[in-house]
C-alpha positions as CSV (number, residue, x, y, z in Angstrom):
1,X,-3.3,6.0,7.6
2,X,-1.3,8.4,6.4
3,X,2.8,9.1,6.4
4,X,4.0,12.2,5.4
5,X,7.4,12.0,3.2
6,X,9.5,15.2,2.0
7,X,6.1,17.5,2.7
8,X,3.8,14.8,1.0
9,X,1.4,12.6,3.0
10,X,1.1,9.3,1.4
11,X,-1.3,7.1,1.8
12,X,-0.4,3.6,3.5
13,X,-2.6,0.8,4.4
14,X,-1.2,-1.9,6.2
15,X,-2.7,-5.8,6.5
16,X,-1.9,-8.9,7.9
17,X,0.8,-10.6,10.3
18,X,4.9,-11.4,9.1
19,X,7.3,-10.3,7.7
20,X,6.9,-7.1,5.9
21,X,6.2,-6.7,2.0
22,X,5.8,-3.3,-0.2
23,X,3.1,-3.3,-2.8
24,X,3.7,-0.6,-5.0
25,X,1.7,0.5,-8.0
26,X,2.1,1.6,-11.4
27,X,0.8,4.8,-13.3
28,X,-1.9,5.5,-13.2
29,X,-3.1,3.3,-10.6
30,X,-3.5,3.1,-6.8
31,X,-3.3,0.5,-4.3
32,X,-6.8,-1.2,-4.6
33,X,-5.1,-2.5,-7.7
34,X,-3.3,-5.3,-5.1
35,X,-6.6,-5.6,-3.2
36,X,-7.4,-9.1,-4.7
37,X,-4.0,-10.6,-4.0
38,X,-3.9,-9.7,-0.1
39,X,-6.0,-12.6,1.0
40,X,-3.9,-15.1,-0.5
41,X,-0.6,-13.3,1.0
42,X,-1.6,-11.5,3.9
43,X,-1.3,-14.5,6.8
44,X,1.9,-14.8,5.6
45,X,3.2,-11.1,5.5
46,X,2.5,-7.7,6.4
47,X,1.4,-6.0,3.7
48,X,2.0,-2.6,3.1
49,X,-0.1,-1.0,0.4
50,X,0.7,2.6,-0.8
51,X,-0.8,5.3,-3.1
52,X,1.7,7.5,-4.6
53,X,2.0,11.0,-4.7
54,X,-0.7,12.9,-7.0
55,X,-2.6,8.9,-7.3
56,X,-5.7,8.4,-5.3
57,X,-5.6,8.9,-1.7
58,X,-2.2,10.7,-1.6
């Protein structure tokens, strides 16, 4: 999905069940970079993975 923030969509993907939990990235990366730690986090919390603005999907 998509959320647009001062004019620039950004690209969030959200998975799993809890409480919540930002991952963001560094540069130059995107969010697959948390990809392999979501399955040991995400029955625990709901994670929220984001692509910044100008980085992959965003």
């Amino acid at each position: 999905m998509f959320v647009e923030v001062g004019n620039a969509p950004i690209y969030v993907d959200v998975v799993g069940e809890g409480e919540p939990a930002l991952f963001l990235h560094g540069v130059p990366d995107s969010a697959e970079l948390w990809r392999p730690l979501l399955k040991e986090v995400s029955s625990d919390y709901r994670c929220y993975l984001t692509d910044l603005p100008g980085f992959y999907r965003s």
